[in-house]
MMTF fields as JSON, N, C-alpha, C and O atoms, coordinates in Angstrom:
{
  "mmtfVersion": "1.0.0",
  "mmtfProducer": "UNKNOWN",
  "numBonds": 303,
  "numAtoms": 304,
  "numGroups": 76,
  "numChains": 1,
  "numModels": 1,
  "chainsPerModel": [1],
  "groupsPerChain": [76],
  "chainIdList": ["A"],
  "bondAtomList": [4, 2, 8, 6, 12, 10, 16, 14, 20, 18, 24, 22, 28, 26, 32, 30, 36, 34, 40, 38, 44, 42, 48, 46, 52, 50, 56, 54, 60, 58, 64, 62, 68, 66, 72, 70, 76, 74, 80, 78, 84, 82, 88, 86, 92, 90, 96, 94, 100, 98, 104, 102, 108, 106, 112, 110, 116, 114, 120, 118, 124, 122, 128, 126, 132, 130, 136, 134, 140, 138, 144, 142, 148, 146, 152, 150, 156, 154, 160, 158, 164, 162, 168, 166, 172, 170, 176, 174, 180, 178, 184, 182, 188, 186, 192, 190, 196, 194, 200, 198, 204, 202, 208, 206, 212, 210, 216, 214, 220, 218, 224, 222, 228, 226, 232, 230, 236, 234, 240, 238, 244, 242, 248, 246, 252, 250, 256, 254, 260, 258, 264, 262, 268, 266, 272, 270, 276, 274, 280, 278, 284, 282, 288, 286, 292, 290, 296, 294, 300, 298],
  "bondOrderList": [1, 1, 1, 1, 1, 1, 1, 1, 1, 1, 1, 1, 1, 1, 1, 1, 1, 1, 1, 1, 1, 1, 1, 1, 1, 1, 1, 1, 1, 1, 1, 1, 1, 1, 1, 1, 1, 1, 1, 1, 1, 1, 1, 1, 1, 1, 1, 1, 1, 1, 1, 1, 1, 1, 1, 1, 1, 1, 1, 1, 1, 1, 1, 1, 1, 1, 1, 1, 1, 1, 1, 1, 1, 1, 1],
  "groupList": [{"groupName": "UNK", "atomNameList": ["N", "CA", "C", "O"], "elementList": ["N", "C", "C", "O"], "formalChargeList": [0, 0, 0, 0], "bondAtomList": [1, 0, 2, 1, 3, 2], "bondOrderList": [1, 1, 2], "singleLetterCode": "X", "chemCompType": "L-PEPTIDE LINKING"}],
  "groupTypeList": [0, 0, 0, 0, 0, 0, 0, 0, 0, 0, 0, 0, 0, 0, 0, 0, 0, 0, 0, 0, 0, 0, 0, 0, 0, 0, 0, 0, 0, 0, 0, 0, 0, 0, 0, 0, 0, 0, 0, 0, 0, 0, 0, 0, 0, 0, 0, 0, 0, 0, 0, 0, 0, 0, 0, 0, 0, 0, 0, 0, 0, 0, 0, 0, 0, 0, 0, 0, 0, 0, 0, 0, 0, 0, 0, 0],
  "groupIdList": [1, 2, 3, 4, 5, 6, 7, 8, 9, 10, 11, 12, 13, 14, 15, 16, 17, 18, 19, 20, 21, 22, 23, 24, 25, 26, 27, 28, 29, 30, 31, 32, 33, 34, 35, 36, 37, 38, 39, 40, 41, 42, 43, 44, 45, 46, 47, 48, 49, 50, 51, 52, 53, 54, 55, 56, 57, 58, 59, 60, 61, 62, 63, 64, 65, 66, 67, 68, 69, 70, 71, 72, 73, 74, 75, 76],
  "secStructList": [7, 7, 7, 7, 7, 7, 7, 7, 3, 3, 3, 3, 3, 6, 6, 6, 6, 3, 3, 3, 3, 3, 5, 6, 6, 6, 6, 6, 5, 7, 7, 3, 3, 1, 1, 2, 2, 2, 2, 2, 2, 2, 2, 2, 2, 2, 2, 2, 2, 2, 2, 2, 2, 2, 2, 2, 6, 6, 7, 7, 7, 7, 7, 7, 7, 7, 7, 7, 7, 7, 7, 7, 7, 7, 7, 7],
  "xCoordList": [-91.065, -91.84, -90.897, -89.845, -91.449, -90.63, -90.963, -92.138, -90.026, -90.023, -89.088, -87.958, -89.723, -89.102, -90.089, -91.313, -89.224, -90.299, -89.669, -88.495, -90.344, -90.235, -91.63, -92.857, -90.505, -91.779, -92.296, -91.983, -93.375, -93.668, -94.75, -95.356, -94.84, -95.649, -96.701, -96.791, -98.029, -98.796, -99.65, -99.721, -100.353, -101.116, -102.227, -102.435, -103.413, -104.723, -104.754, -104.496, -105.171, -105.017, -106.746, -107.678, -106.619, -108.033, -108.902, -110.005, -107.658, -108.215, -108.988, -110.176, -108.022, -108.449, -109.602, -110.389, -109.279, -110.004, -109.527, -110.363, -108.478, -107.873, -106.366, -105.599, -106.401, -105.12, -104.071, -104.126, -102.846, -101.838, -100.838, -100.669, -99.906, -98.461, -97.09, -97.024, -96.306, -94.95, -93.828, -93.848, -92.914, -92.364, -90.804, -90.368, -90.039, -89.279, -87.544, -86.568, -87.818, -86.646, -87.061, -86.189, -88.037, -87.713, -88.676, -89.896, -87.351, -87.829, -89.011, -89.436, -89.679, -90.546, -92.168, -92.993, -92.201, -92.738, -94.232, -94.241, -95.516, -96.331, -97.435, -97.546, -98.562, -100.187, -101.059, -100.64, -102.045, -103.322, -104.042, -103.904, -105.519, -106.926, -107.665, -107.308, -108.769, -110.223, -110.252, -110.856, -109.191, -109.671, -108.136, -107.273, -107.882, -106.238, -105.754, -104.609, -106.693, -106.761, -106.483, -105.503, -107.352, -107.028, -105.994, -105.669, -105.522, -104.268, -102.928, -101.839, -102.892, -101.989, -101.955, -100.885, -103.328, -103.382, -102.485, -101.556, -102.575, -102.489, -100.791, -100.142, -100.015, -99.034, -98.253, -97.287, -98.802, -98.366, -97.793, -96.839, -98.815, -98.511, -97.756, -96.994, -97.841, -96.941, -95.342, -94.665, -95.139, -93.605, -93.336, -92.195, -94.361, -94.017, -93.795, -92.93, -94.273, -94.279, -92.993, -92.157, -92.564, -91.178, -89.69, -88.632, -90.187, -89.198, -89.06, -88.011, -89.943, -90.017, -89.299, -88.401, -89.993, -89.157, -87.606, -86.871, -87.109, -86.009, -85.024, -84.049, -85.595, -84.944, -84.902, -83.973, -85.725, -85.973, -84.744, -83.961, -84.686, -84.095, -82.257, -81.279, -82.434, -80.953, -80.569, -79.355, -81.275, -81.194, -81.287, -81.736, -80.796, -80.105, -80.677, -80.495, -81.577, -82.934, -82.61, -82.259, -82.584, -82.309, -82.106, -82.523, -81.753, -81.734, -82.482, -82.649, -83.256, -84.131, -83.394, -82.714, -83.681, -82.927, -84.289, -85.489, -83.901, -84.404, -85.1, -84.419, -86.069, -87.173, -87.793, -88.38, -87.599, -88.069, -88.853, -88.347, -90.545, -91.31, -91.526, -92.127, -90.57, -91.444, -92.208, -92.882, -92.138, -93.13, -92.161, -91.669, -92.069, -91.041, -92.451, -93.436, -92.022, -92.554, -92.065, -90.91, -92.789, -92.147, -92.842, -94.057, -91.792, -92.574, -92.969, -92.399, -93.697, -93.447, -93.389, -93.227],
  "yCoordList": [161.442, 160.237, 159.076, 158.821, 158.428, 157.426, 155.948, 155.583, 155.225, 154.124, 152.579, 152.429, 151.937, 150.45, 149.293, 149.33, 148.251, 147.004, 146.333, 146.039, 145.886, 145.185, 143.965, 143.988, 142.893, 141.454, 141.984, 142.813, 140.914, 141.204, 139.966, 139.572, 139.379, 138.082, 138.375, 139.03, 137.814, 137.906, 136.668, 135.72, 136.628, 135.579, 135.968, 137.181, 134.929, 134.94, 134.468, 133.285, 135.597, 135.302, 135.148, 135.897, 133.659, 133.062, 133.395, 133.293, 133.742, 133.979, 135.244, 135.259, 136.82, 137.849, 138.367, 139.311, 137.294, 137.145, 138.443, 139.12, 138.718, 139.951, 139.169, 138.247, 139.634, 139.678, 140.538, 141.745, 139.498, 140.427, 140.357, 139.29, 141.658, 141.693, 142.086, 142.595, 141.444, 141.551, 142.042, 141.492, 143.074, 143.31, 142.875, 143.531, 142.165, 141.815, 142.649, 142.556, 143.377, 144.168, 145.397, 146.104, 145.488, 146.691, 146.317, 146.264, 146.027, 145.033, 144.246, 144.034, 143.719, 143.159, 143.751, 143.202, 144.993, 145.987, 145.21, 144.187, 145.731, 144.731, 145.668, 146.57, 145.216, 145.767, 145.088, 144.069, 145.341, 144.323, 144.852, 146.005, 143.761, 144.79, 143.428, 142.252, 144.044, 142.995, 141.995, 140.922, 142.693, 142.15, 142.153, 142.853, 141.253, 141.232, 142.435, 142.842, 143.139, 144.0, 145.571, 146.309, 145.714, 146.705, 146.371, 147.148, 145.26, 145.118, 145.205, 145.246, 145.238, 145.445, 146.958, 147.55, 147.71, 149.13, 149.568, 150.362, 149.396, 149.91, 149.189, 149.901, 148.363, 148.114, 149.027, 149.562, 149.264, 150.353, 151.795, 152.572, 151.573, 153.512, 153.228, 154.115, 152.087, 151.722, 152.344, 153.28, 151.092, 151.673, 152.838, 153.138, 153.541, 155.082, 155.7, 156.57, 155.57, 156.116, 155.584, 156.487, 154.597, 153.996, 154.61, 154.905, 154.656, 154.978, 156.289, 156.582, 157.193, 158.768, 159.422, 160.241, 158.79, 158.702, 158.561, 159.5, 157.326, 157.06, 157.868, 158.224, 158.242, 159.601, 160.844, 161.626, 161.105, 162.566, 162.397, 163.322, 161.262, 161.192, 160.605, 160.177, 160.836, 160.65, 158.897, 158.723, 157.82, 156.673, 156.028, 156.62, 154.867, 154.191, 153.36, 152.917, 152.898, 151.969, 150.836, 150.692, 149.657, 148.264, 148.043, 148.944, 147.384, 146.644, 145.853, 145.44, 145.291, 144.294, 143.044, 142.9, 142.194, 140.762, 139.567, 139.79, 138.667, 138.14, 136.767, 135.751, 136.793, 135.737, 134.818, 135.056, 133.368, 132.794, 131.894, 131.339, 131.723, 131.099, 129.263, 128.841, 128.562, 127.038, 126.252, 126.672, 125.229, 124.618, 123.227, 122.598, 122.997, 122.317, 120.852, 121.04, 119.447, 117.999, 117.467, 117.051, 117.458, 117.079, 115.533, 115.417, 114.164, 113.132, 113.024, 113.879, 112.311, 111.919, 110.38, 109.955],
  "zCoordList": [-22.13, -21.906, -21.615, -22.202, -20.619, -20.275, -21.124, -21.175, -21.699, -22.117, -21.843, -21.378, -22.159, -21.687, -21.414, -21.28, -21.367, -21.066, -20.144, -20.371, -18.762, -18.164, -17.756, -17.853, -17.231, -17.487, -16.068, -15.213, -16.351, -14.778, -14.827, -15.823, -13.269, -13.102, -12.638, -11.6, -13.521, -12.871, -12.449, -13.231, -11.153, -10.513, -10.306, -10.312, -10.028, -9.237, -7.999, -7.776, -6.737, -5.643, -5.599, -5.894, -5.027, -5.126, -2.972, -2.434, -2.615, -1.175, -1.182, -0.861, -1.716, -2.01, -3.096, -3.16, -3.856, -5.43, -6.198, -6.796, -6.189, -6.983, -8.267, -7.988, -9.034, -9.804, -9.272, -9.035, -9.082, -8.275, -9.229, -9.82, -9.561, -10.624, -9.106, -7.987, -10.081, -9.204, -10.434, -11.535, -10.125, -10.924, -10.652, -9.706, -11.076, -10.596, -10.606, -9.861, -11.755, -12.172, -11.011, -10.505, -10.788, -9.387, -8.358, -8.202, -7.581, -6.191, -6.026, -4.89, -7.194, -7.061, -6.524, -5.793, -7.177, -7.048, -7.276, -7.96, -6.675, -6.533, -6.412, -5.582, -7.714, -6.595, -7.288, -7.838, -7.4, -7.929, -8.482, -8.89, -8.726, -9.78, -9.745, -9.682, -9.808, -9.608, -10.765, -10.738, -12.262, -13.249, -13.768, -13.238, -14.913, -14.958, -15.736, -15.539, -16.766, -17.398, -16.071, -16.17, -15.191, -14.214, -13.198, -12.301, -13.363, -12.243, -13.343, -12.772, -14.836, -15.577, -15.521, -15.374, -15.658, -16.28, -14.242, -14.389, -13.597, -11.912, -12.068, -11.302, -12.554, -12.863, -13.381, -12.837, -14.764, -15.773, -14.761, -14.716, -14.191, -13.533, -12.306, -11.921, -11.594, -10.653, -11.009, -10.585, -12.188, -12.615, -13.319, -13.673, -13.552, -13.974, -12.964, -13.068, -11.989, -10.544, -10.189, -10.204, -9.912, -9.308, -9.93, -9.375, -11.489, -12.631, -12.232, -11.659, -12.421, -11.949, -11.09, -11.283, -9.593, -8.024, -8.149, -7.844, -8.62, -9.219, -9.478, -8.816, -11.073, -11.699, -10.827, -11.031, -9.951, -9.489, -8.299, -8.084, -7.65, -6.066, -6.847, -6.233, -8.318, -8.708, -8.423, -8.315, -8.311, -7.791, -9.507, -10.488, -9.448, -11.071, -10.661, -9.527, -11.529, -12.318, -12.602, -13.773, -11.751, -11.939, -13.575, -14.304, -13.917, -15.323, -15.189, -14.042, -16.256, -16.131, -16.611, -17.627, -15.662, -15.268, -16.222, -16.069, -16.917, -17.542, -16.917, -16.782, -16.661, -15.515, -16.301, -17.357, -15.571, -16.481, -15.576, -14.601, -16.056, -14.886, -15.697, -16.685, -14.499, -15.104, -14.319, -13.378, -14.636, -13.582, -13.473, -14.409, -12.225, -11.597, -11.113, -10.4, -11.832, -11.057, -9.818, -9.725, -8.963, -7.416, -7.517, -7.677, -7.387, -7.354, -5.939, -5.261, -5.317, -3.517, -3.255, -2.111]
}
């Protein structure tokens, strides 16, 4: 069984109306879900899938890089 934690960002894309995740420790690996709960669970298996591929094709598994989201004041 594979284990680990990686962050990962998630947004509301209000055009699509879907919850989208980005994973950033592997390439920013990305998919969505109608609900934030099914775009986490479609995440989850994403990087089991990526992690897997990975291991099988002998390819070494980013480290997870520590992300930090702020929110930046732009005066004009």
């Amino acid at each position: 069984m594979l284990e680990g934690k990686y962050q990962v960002l998630l947004e509301w894309d209000p055009d699509e109306a879907v919850w989208v995740t980005y994973v950033p420790a592997l390439d920013y690996l990305s998919t969505y879900g109608e609900t934030r709960e099914e775009s986490l669970a479609n995440t989850r298996e994403a990087i089991l899938g990526y992690v897997e591929a990975a291991e099988h094709e002998g390819i070494a598994i980013p480290s997870t890089p520590t992300v930090e989201l702020i929110q930046l004041d732009i005066a004009v």
